[in-house]
N, C-alpha and C positions, 0 to 999 in steps of 0.2 A: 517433565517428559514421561515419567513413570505414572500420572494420571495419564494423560493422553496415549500411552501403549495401552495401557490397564481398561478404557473407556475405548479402545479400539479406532480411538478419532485418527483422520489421516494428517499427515504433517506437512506440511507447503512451507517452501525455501523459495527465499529469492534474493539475490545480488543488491548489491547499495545499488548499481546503475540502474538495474532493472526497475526498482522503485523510484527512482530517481526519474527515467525517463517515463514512467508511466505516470508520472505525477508534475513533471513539470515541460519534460518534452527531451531533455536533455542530461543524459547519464551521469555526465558531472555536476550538474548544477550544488551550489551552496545549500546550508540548511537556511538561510534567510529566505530564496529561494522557495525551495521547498515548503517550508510554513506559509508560505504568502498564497502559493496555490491550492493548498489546503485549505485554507479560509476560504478562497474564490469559488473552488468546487465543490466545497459545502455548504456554501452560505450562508456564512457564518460572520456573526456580525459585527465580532472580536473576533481574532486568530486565538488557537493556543499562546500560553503565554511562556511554556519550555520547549524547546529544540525535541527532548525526551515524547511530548505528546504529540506534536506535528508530524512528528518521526512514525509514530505507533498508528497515527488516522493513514500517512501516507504507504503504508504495509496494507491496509486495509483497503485502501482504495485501489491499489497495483493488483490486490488477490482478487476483490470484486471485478477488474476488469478482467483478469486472465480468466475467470471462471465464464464470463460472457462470453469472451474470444473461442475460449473452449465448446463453449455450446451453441456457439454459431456455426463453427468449423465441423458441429458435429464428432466433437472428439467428447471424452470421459475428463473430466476437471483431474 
């Protein structure tokens, strides 16, 4: 955290459900779950093979969409 204040980058939070329903449709879904639609929407030919990586692509994929929603909506990411 102290690179990223120091490097001035902005910090983006989000909710288990939040990533959760932005990656598989439904806030609570499972991490079996969630890995599986990570694979699918990366196309990916093998899934991740930890809970820990699935996890970390499907943060990424939640921030990529919120960043689009944002810039469709015309708002500041």
């Amino acid at each position: 955290m102290a690179a990223v204040a120091e490097a001035n980058l902005p910090v983006y939070e989000y909710s288990h459900a939040e990533v959760k329903s932005a990656v598989t449709g439904y806030g609570r879904a499972g991490k079996p779950q969630v890995q599986q639609m990570v694979t699918a929407l990366l196309k990916l030919k093998s899934g991740p093979q930890e809970y820990d990586a699935s996890d970390a692509l499907a943060v990424a994929i939640c921030h990529a969409n919120s960043i689009r929603y944002n810039r469709a909506a015309g708002r500041s990411s």
